[in-house]
N, C-alpha and C positions, 0 to 999 in steps of 0.2 A: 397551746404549746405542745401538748401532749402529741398532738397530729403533726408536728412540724416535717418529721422525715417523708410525708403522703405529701409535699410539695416539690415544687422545682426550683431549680439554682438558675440563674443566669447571669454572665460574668460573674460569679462567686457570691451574688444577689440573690435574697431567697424569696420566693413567691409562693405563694398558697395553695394555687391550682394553674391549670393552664389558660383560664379566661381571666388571671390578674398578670400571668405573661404576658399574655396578648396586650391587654392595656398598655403594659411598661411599654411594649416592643414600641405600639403607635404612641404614645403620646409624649415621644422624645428622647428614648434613650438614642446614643449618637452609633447604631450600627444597623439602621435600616439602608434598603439599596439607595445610593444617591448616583445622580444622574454620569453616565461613565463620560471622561475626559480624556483629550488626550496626553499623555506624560512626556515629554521631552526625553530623547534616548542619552543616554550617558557619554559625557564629551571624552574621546578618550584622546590621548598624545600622539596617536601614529594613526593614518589609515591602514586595513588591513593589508592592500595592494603594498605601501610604502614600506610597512615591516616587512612582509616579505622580500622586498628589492633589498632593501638595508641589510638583510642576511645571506645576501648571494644565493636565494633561491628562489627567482625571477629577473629576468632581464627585462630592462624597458620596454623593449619592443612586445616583452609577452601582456606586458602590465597593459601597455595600451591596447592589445588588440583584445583583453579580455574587459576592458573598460567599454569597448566599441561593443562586443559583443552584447554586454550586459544594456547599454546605451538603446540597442540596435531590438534586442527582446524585449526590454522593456518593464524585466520581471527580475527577481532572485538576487542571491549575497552574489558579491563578484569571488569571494573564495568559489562557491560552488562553480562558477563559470567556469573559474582557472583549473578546475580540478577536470572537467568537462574535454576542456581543450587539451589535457592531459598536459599543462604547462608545472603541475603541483600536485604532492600526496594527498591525503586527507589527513596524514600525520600533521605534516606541515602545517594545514592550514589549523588545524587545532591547538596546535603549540603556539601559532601565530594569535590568535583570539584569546590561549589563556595570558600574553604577553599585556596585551591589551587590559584586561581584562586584572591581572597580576594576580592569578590564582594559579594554583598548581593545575597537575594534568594528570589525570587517572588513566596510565595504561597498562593494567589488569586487563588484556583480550576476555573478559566472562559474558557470557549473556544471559545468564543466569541467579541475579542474586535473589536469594528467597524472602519473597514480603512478609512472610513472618519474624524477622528479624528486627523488623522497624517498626516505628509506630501508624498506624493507618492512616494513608493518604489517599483519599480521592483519584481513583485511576482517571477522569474527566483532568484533575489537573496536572497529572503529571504528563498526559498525552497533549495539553494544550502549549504546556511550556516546556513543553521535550526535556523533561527534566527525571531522576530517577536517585532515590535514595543509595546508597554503597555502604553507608557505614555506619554505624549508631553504639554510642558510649556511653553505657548506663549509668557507669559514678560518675561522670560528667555532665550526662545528659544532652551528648555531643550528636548532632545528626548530621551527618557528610553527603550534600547533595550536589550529585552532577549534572551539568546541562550540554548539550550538545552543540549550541548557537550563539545566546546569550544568556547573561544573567541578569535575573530577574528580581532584582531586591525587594519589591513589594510579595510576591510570592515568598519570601524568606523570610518575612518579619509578619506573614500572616500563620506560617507553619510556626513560627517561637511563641507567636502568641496562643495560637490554637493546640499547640502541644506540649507546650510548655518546657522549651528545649532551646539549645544553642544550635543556630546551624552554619556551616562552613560550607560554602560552595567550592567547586571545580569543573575542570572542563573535562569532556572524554567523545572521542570521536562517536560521530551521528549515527553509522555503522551500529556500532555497539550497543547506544542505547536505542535502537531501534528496534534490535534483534531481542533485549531485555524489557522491553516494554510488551511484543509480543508472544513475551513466555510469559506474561502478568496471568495469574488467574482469573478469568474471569465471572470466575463469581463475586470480584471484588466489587462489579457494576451492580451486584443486586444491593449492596448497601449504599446507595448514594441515588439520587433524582437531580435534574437538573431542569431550572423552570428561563424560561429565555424569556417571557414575556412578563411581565410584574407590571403594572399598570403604576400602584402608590403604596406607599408602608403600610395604608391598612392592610390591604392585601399581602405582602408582605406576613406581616402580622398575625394575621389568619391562617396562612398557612400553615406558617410553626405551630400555631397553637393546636391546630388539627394534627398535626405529625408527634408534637409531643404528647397527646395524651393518647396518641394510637399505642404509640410504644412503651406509653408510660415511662417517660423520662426522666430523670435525675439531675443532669447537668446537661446544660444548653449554653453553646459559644460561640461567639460573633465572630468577623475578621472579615475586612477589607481585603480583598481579592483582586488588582489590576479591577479589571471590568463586571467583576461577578463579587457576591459576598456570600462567604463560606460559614454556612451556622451547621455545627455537630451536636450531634442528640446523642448522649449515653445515660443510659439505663445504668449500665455498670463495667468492668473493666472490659470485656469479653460482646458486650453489646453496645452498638451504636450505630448511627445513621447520619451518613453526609448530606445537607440539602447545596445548592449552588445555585448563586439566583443573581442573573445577569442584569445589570444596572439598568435603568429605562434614560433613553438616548431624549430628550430634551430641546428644544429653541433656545429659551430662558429659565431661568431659577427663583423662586420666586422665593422672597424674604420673610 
């Protein structure tokens, strides 16, 4: 007991070294990568084309011809079409998506907000889910995240878990956070790897346990990620490392 603080935590679970991590990781605790699925998208009460017609700012004839267009490419949201065809703003259509969606709409024109302000998020997922932190309330422990397209609620309830925070989503034009995504630091990519290929949770397994004892770790924490599973390694408040590690895509699942 005398040696306890020379081991690691995982989910608030204390282990002795990092070759008794490794064990836990493989032989069943429930946040190794499991095979990625697909989620059914969120059934919302309007289409985006119909909310817009519903508000007098599209006329049928534009609806249809940006339905055709979208039909006809083969690709992309019909808002970006309609905005394309110059039938709609990009205001519009983001006001229309947070209707949908029934979140507010951040429109602060900044492209700039400073990552040191928030708690550290992985630039691999804020670039994957076009999403980008705005606001963060410490006696609350409120973190205010905008998305440009959709939201993304398994992303949101892996940031509460993994951060240990409340988060509140909203929308803000694609514009915007795009231009704030590309003011990110990019030194943010040196604390974080991303592994696309994972065979099975030993592997898995193995690799945390090699990363946690490089850095000598402290606290180690899991979280289901859409298609990836996000484990943070902190050492202490000011050091840590994001791993991201993309599900392995499957036939069948075996019992």
């Amino acid at each position: 007991m005398r040696h306890r603080s020379r081991g690691v935590q995982l989910q608030d679970l204390w282990y002795c070294s990092p070759e008794c991590l490794e064990i836990a990781l493989r032989n069943g605790l429930p946040v190794s990568p499991r095979p990625a699925r697909q989620v059914p998208a969120a059934a919302h009460r309007m289409p985006l084309g119909l909310l817009l017609l519903s508000r007098d700012q599209l006329t049928p004839e534009q609806l249809r011809a940006g339905l055709e267009t979208q039909q006809s490419a083969g690709h992309g949201r019909i808002g970006e079409w309609l905005q394309t065809l110059g039938f709609v703003s990009e205001q519009q259509v983001t006001a229309a998506l947070a209707r949908q969606w029934s979140c507010p709409v951040l429109r602060i024109d900044s492209a700039a907000w400073q990552p040191t302000l928030f708690p550290e998020i992985p630039l691999f997922l804020l670039e994957s889910f076009q999403m980008i932190p705005v606001d963060f309330v410490k006696v609350t422990a409120t973190l205010h995240i905008a998305f440009s397209e959709s939201i993304d609620y398994r992303v949101l309830y892996a940031l509460e878990q993994m951060l240990r925070c409340r988060t509140v989503p909203c929308l803000v034009k694609p514009s915007i956070l795009r231009r704030s995504l590309a003011s990110w630091p990019e030194h943010c990519k040196n604390k974080e790897s991303v592994f696309d290929r994972i065979t099975d949770a030993a592997e898995f397994a193995r690799i945390i346990r090699s990363y946690s004892a490089t850095v000598r770790a402290s606290q180690v924490r899991v979280a289901p990620c859409a298609e990836y599973t996000w484990v943070r390694l902190e050492r202490n408040s000011d050091s840590l490392i994001n791993l991201l590690f993309r599900a392995p895509r499957v036939e069948s699942t075996r019992i």
